[in-house]
C-alpha positions in Angstrom: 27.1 125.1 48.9 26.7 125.6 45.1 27.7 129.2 45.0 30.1 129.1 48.0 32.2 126.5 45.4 31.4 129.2 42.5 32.8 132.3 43.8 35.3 130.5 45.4 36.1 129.1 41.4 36.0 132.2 40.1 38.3 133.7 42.6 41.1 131.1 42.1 41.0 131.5 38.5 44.1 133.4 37.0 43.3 137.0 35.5 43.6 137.5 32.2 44.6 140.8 32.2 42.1 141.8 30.2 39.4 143.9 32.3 37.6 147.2 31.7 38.7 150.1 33.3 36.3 153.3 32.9 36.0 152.0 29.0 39.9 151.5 28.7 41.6 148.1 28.5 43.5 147.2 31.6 46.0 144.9 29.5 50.1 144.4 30.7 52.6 143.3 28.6 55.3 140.8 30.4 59.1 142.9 30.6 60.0 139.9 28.6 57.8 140.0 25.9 58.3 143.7 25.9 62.0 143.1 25.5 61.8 140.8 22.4 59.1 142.8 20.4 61.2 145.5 21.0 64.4 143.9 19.7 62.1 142.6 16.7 61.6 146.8 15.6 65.0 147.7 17.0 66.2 144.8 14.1 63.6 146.4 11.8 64.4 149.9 12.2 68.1 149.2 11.4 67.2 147.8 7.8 65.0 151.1 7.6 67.6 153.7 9.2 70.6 152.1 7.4 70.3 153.8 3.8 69.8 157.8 5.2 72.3 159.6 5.6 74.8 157.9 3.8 77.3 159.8 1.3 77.7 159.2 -1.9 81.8 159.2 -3.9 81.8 162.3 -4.9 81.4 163.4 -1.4 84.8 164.1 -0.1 87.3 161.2 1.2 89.7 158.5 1.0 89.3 155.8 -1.9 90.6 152.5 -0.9 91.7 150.4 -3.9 89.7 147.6 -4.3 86.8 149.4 -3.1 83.6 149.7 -5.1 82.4 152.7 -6.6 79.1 152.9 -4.8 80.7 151.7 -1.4 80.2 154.8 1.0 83.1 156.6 2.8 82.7 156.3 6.1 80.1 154.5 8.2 79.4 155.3 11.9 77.8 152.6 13.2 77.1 153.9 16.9 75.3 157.0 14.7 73.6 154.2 13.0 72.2 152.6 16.2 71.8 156.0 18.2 68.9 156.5 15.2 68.2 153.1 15.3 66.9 153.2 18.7 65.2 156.4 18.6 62.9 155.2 15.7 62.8 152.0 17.6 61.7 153.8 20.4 58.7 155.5 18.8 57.2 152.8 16.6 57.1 150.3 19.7 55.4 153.5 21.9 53.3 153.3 19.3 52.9 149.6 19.6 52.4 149.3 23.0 49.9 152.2 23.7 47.7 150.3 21.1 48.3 147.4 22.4 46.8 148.6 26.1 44.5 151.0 24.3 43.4 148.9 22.0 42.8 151.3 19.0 43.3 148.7 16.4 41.7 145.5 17.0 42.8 142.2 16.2 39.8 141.3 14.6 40.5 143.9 11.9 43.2 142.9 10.8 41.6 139.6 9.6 41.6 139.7 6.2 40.7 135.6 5.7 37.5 136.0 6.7 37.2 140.0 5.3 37.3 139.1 2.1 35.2 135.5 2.3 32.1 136.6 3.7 31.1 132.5 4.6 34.9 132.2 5.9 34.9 129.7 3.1 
């Protein structure tokens, strides 16, 4: 009776996700935490796509009065974005296969207890 209610237990309990399969992790992300980390780097790799490619005055164009100096040109944002997204793209690949791979441990990246070998 003991192990019937056992395996029985251990049947009903909710999987973790987190099984071996042939050495590999056999981890899933949910589509909705895939969709905020990704807007997390899509916001991130704005701030990092935003300064390239921009021109500087002497480049040819129209000078608004008013304008600063160091104000640039022209900005296309939808060229913006378009690069936005396809850095976006490749740092969250990057995320995600470690993330199911497992390549970089969390436990690594504990620098706390690193750096205090007692954890004190």
């Amino acid at each position: 009776m003991s192990s019937e209610v056992e395996t029985r237990s251990r049947s009903e309990r909710p999987s973790t996700s987190l099984g071996t399969n042939g050495g590999k992790t056999d981890r899933q992300m949910k589509l909705t935490s895939i969709s905020a980390i990704f807007m997390l780097f899509w916001a991130f790799s704005f701030f990092l796509v935003l300064p390239f490619r921009l021109q500087s005055r002497e480049a040819p164009g129209e000078y608004v009065p008013g304008q600063a100096e160091s104000a640039p040109p022209s900005f296309s944002f939808g060229r913006t974005a378009k690069w936005t997204t396809v850095v976006a793209l490749v740092l969250f690949g990057l995320y995600y296969l470690n993330y199911v791979n497992g390549w970089i441990p969390v436990d690594s990246l504990d620098l706390v207890h690193a750096t205090h070998p007692g954890g004190q």
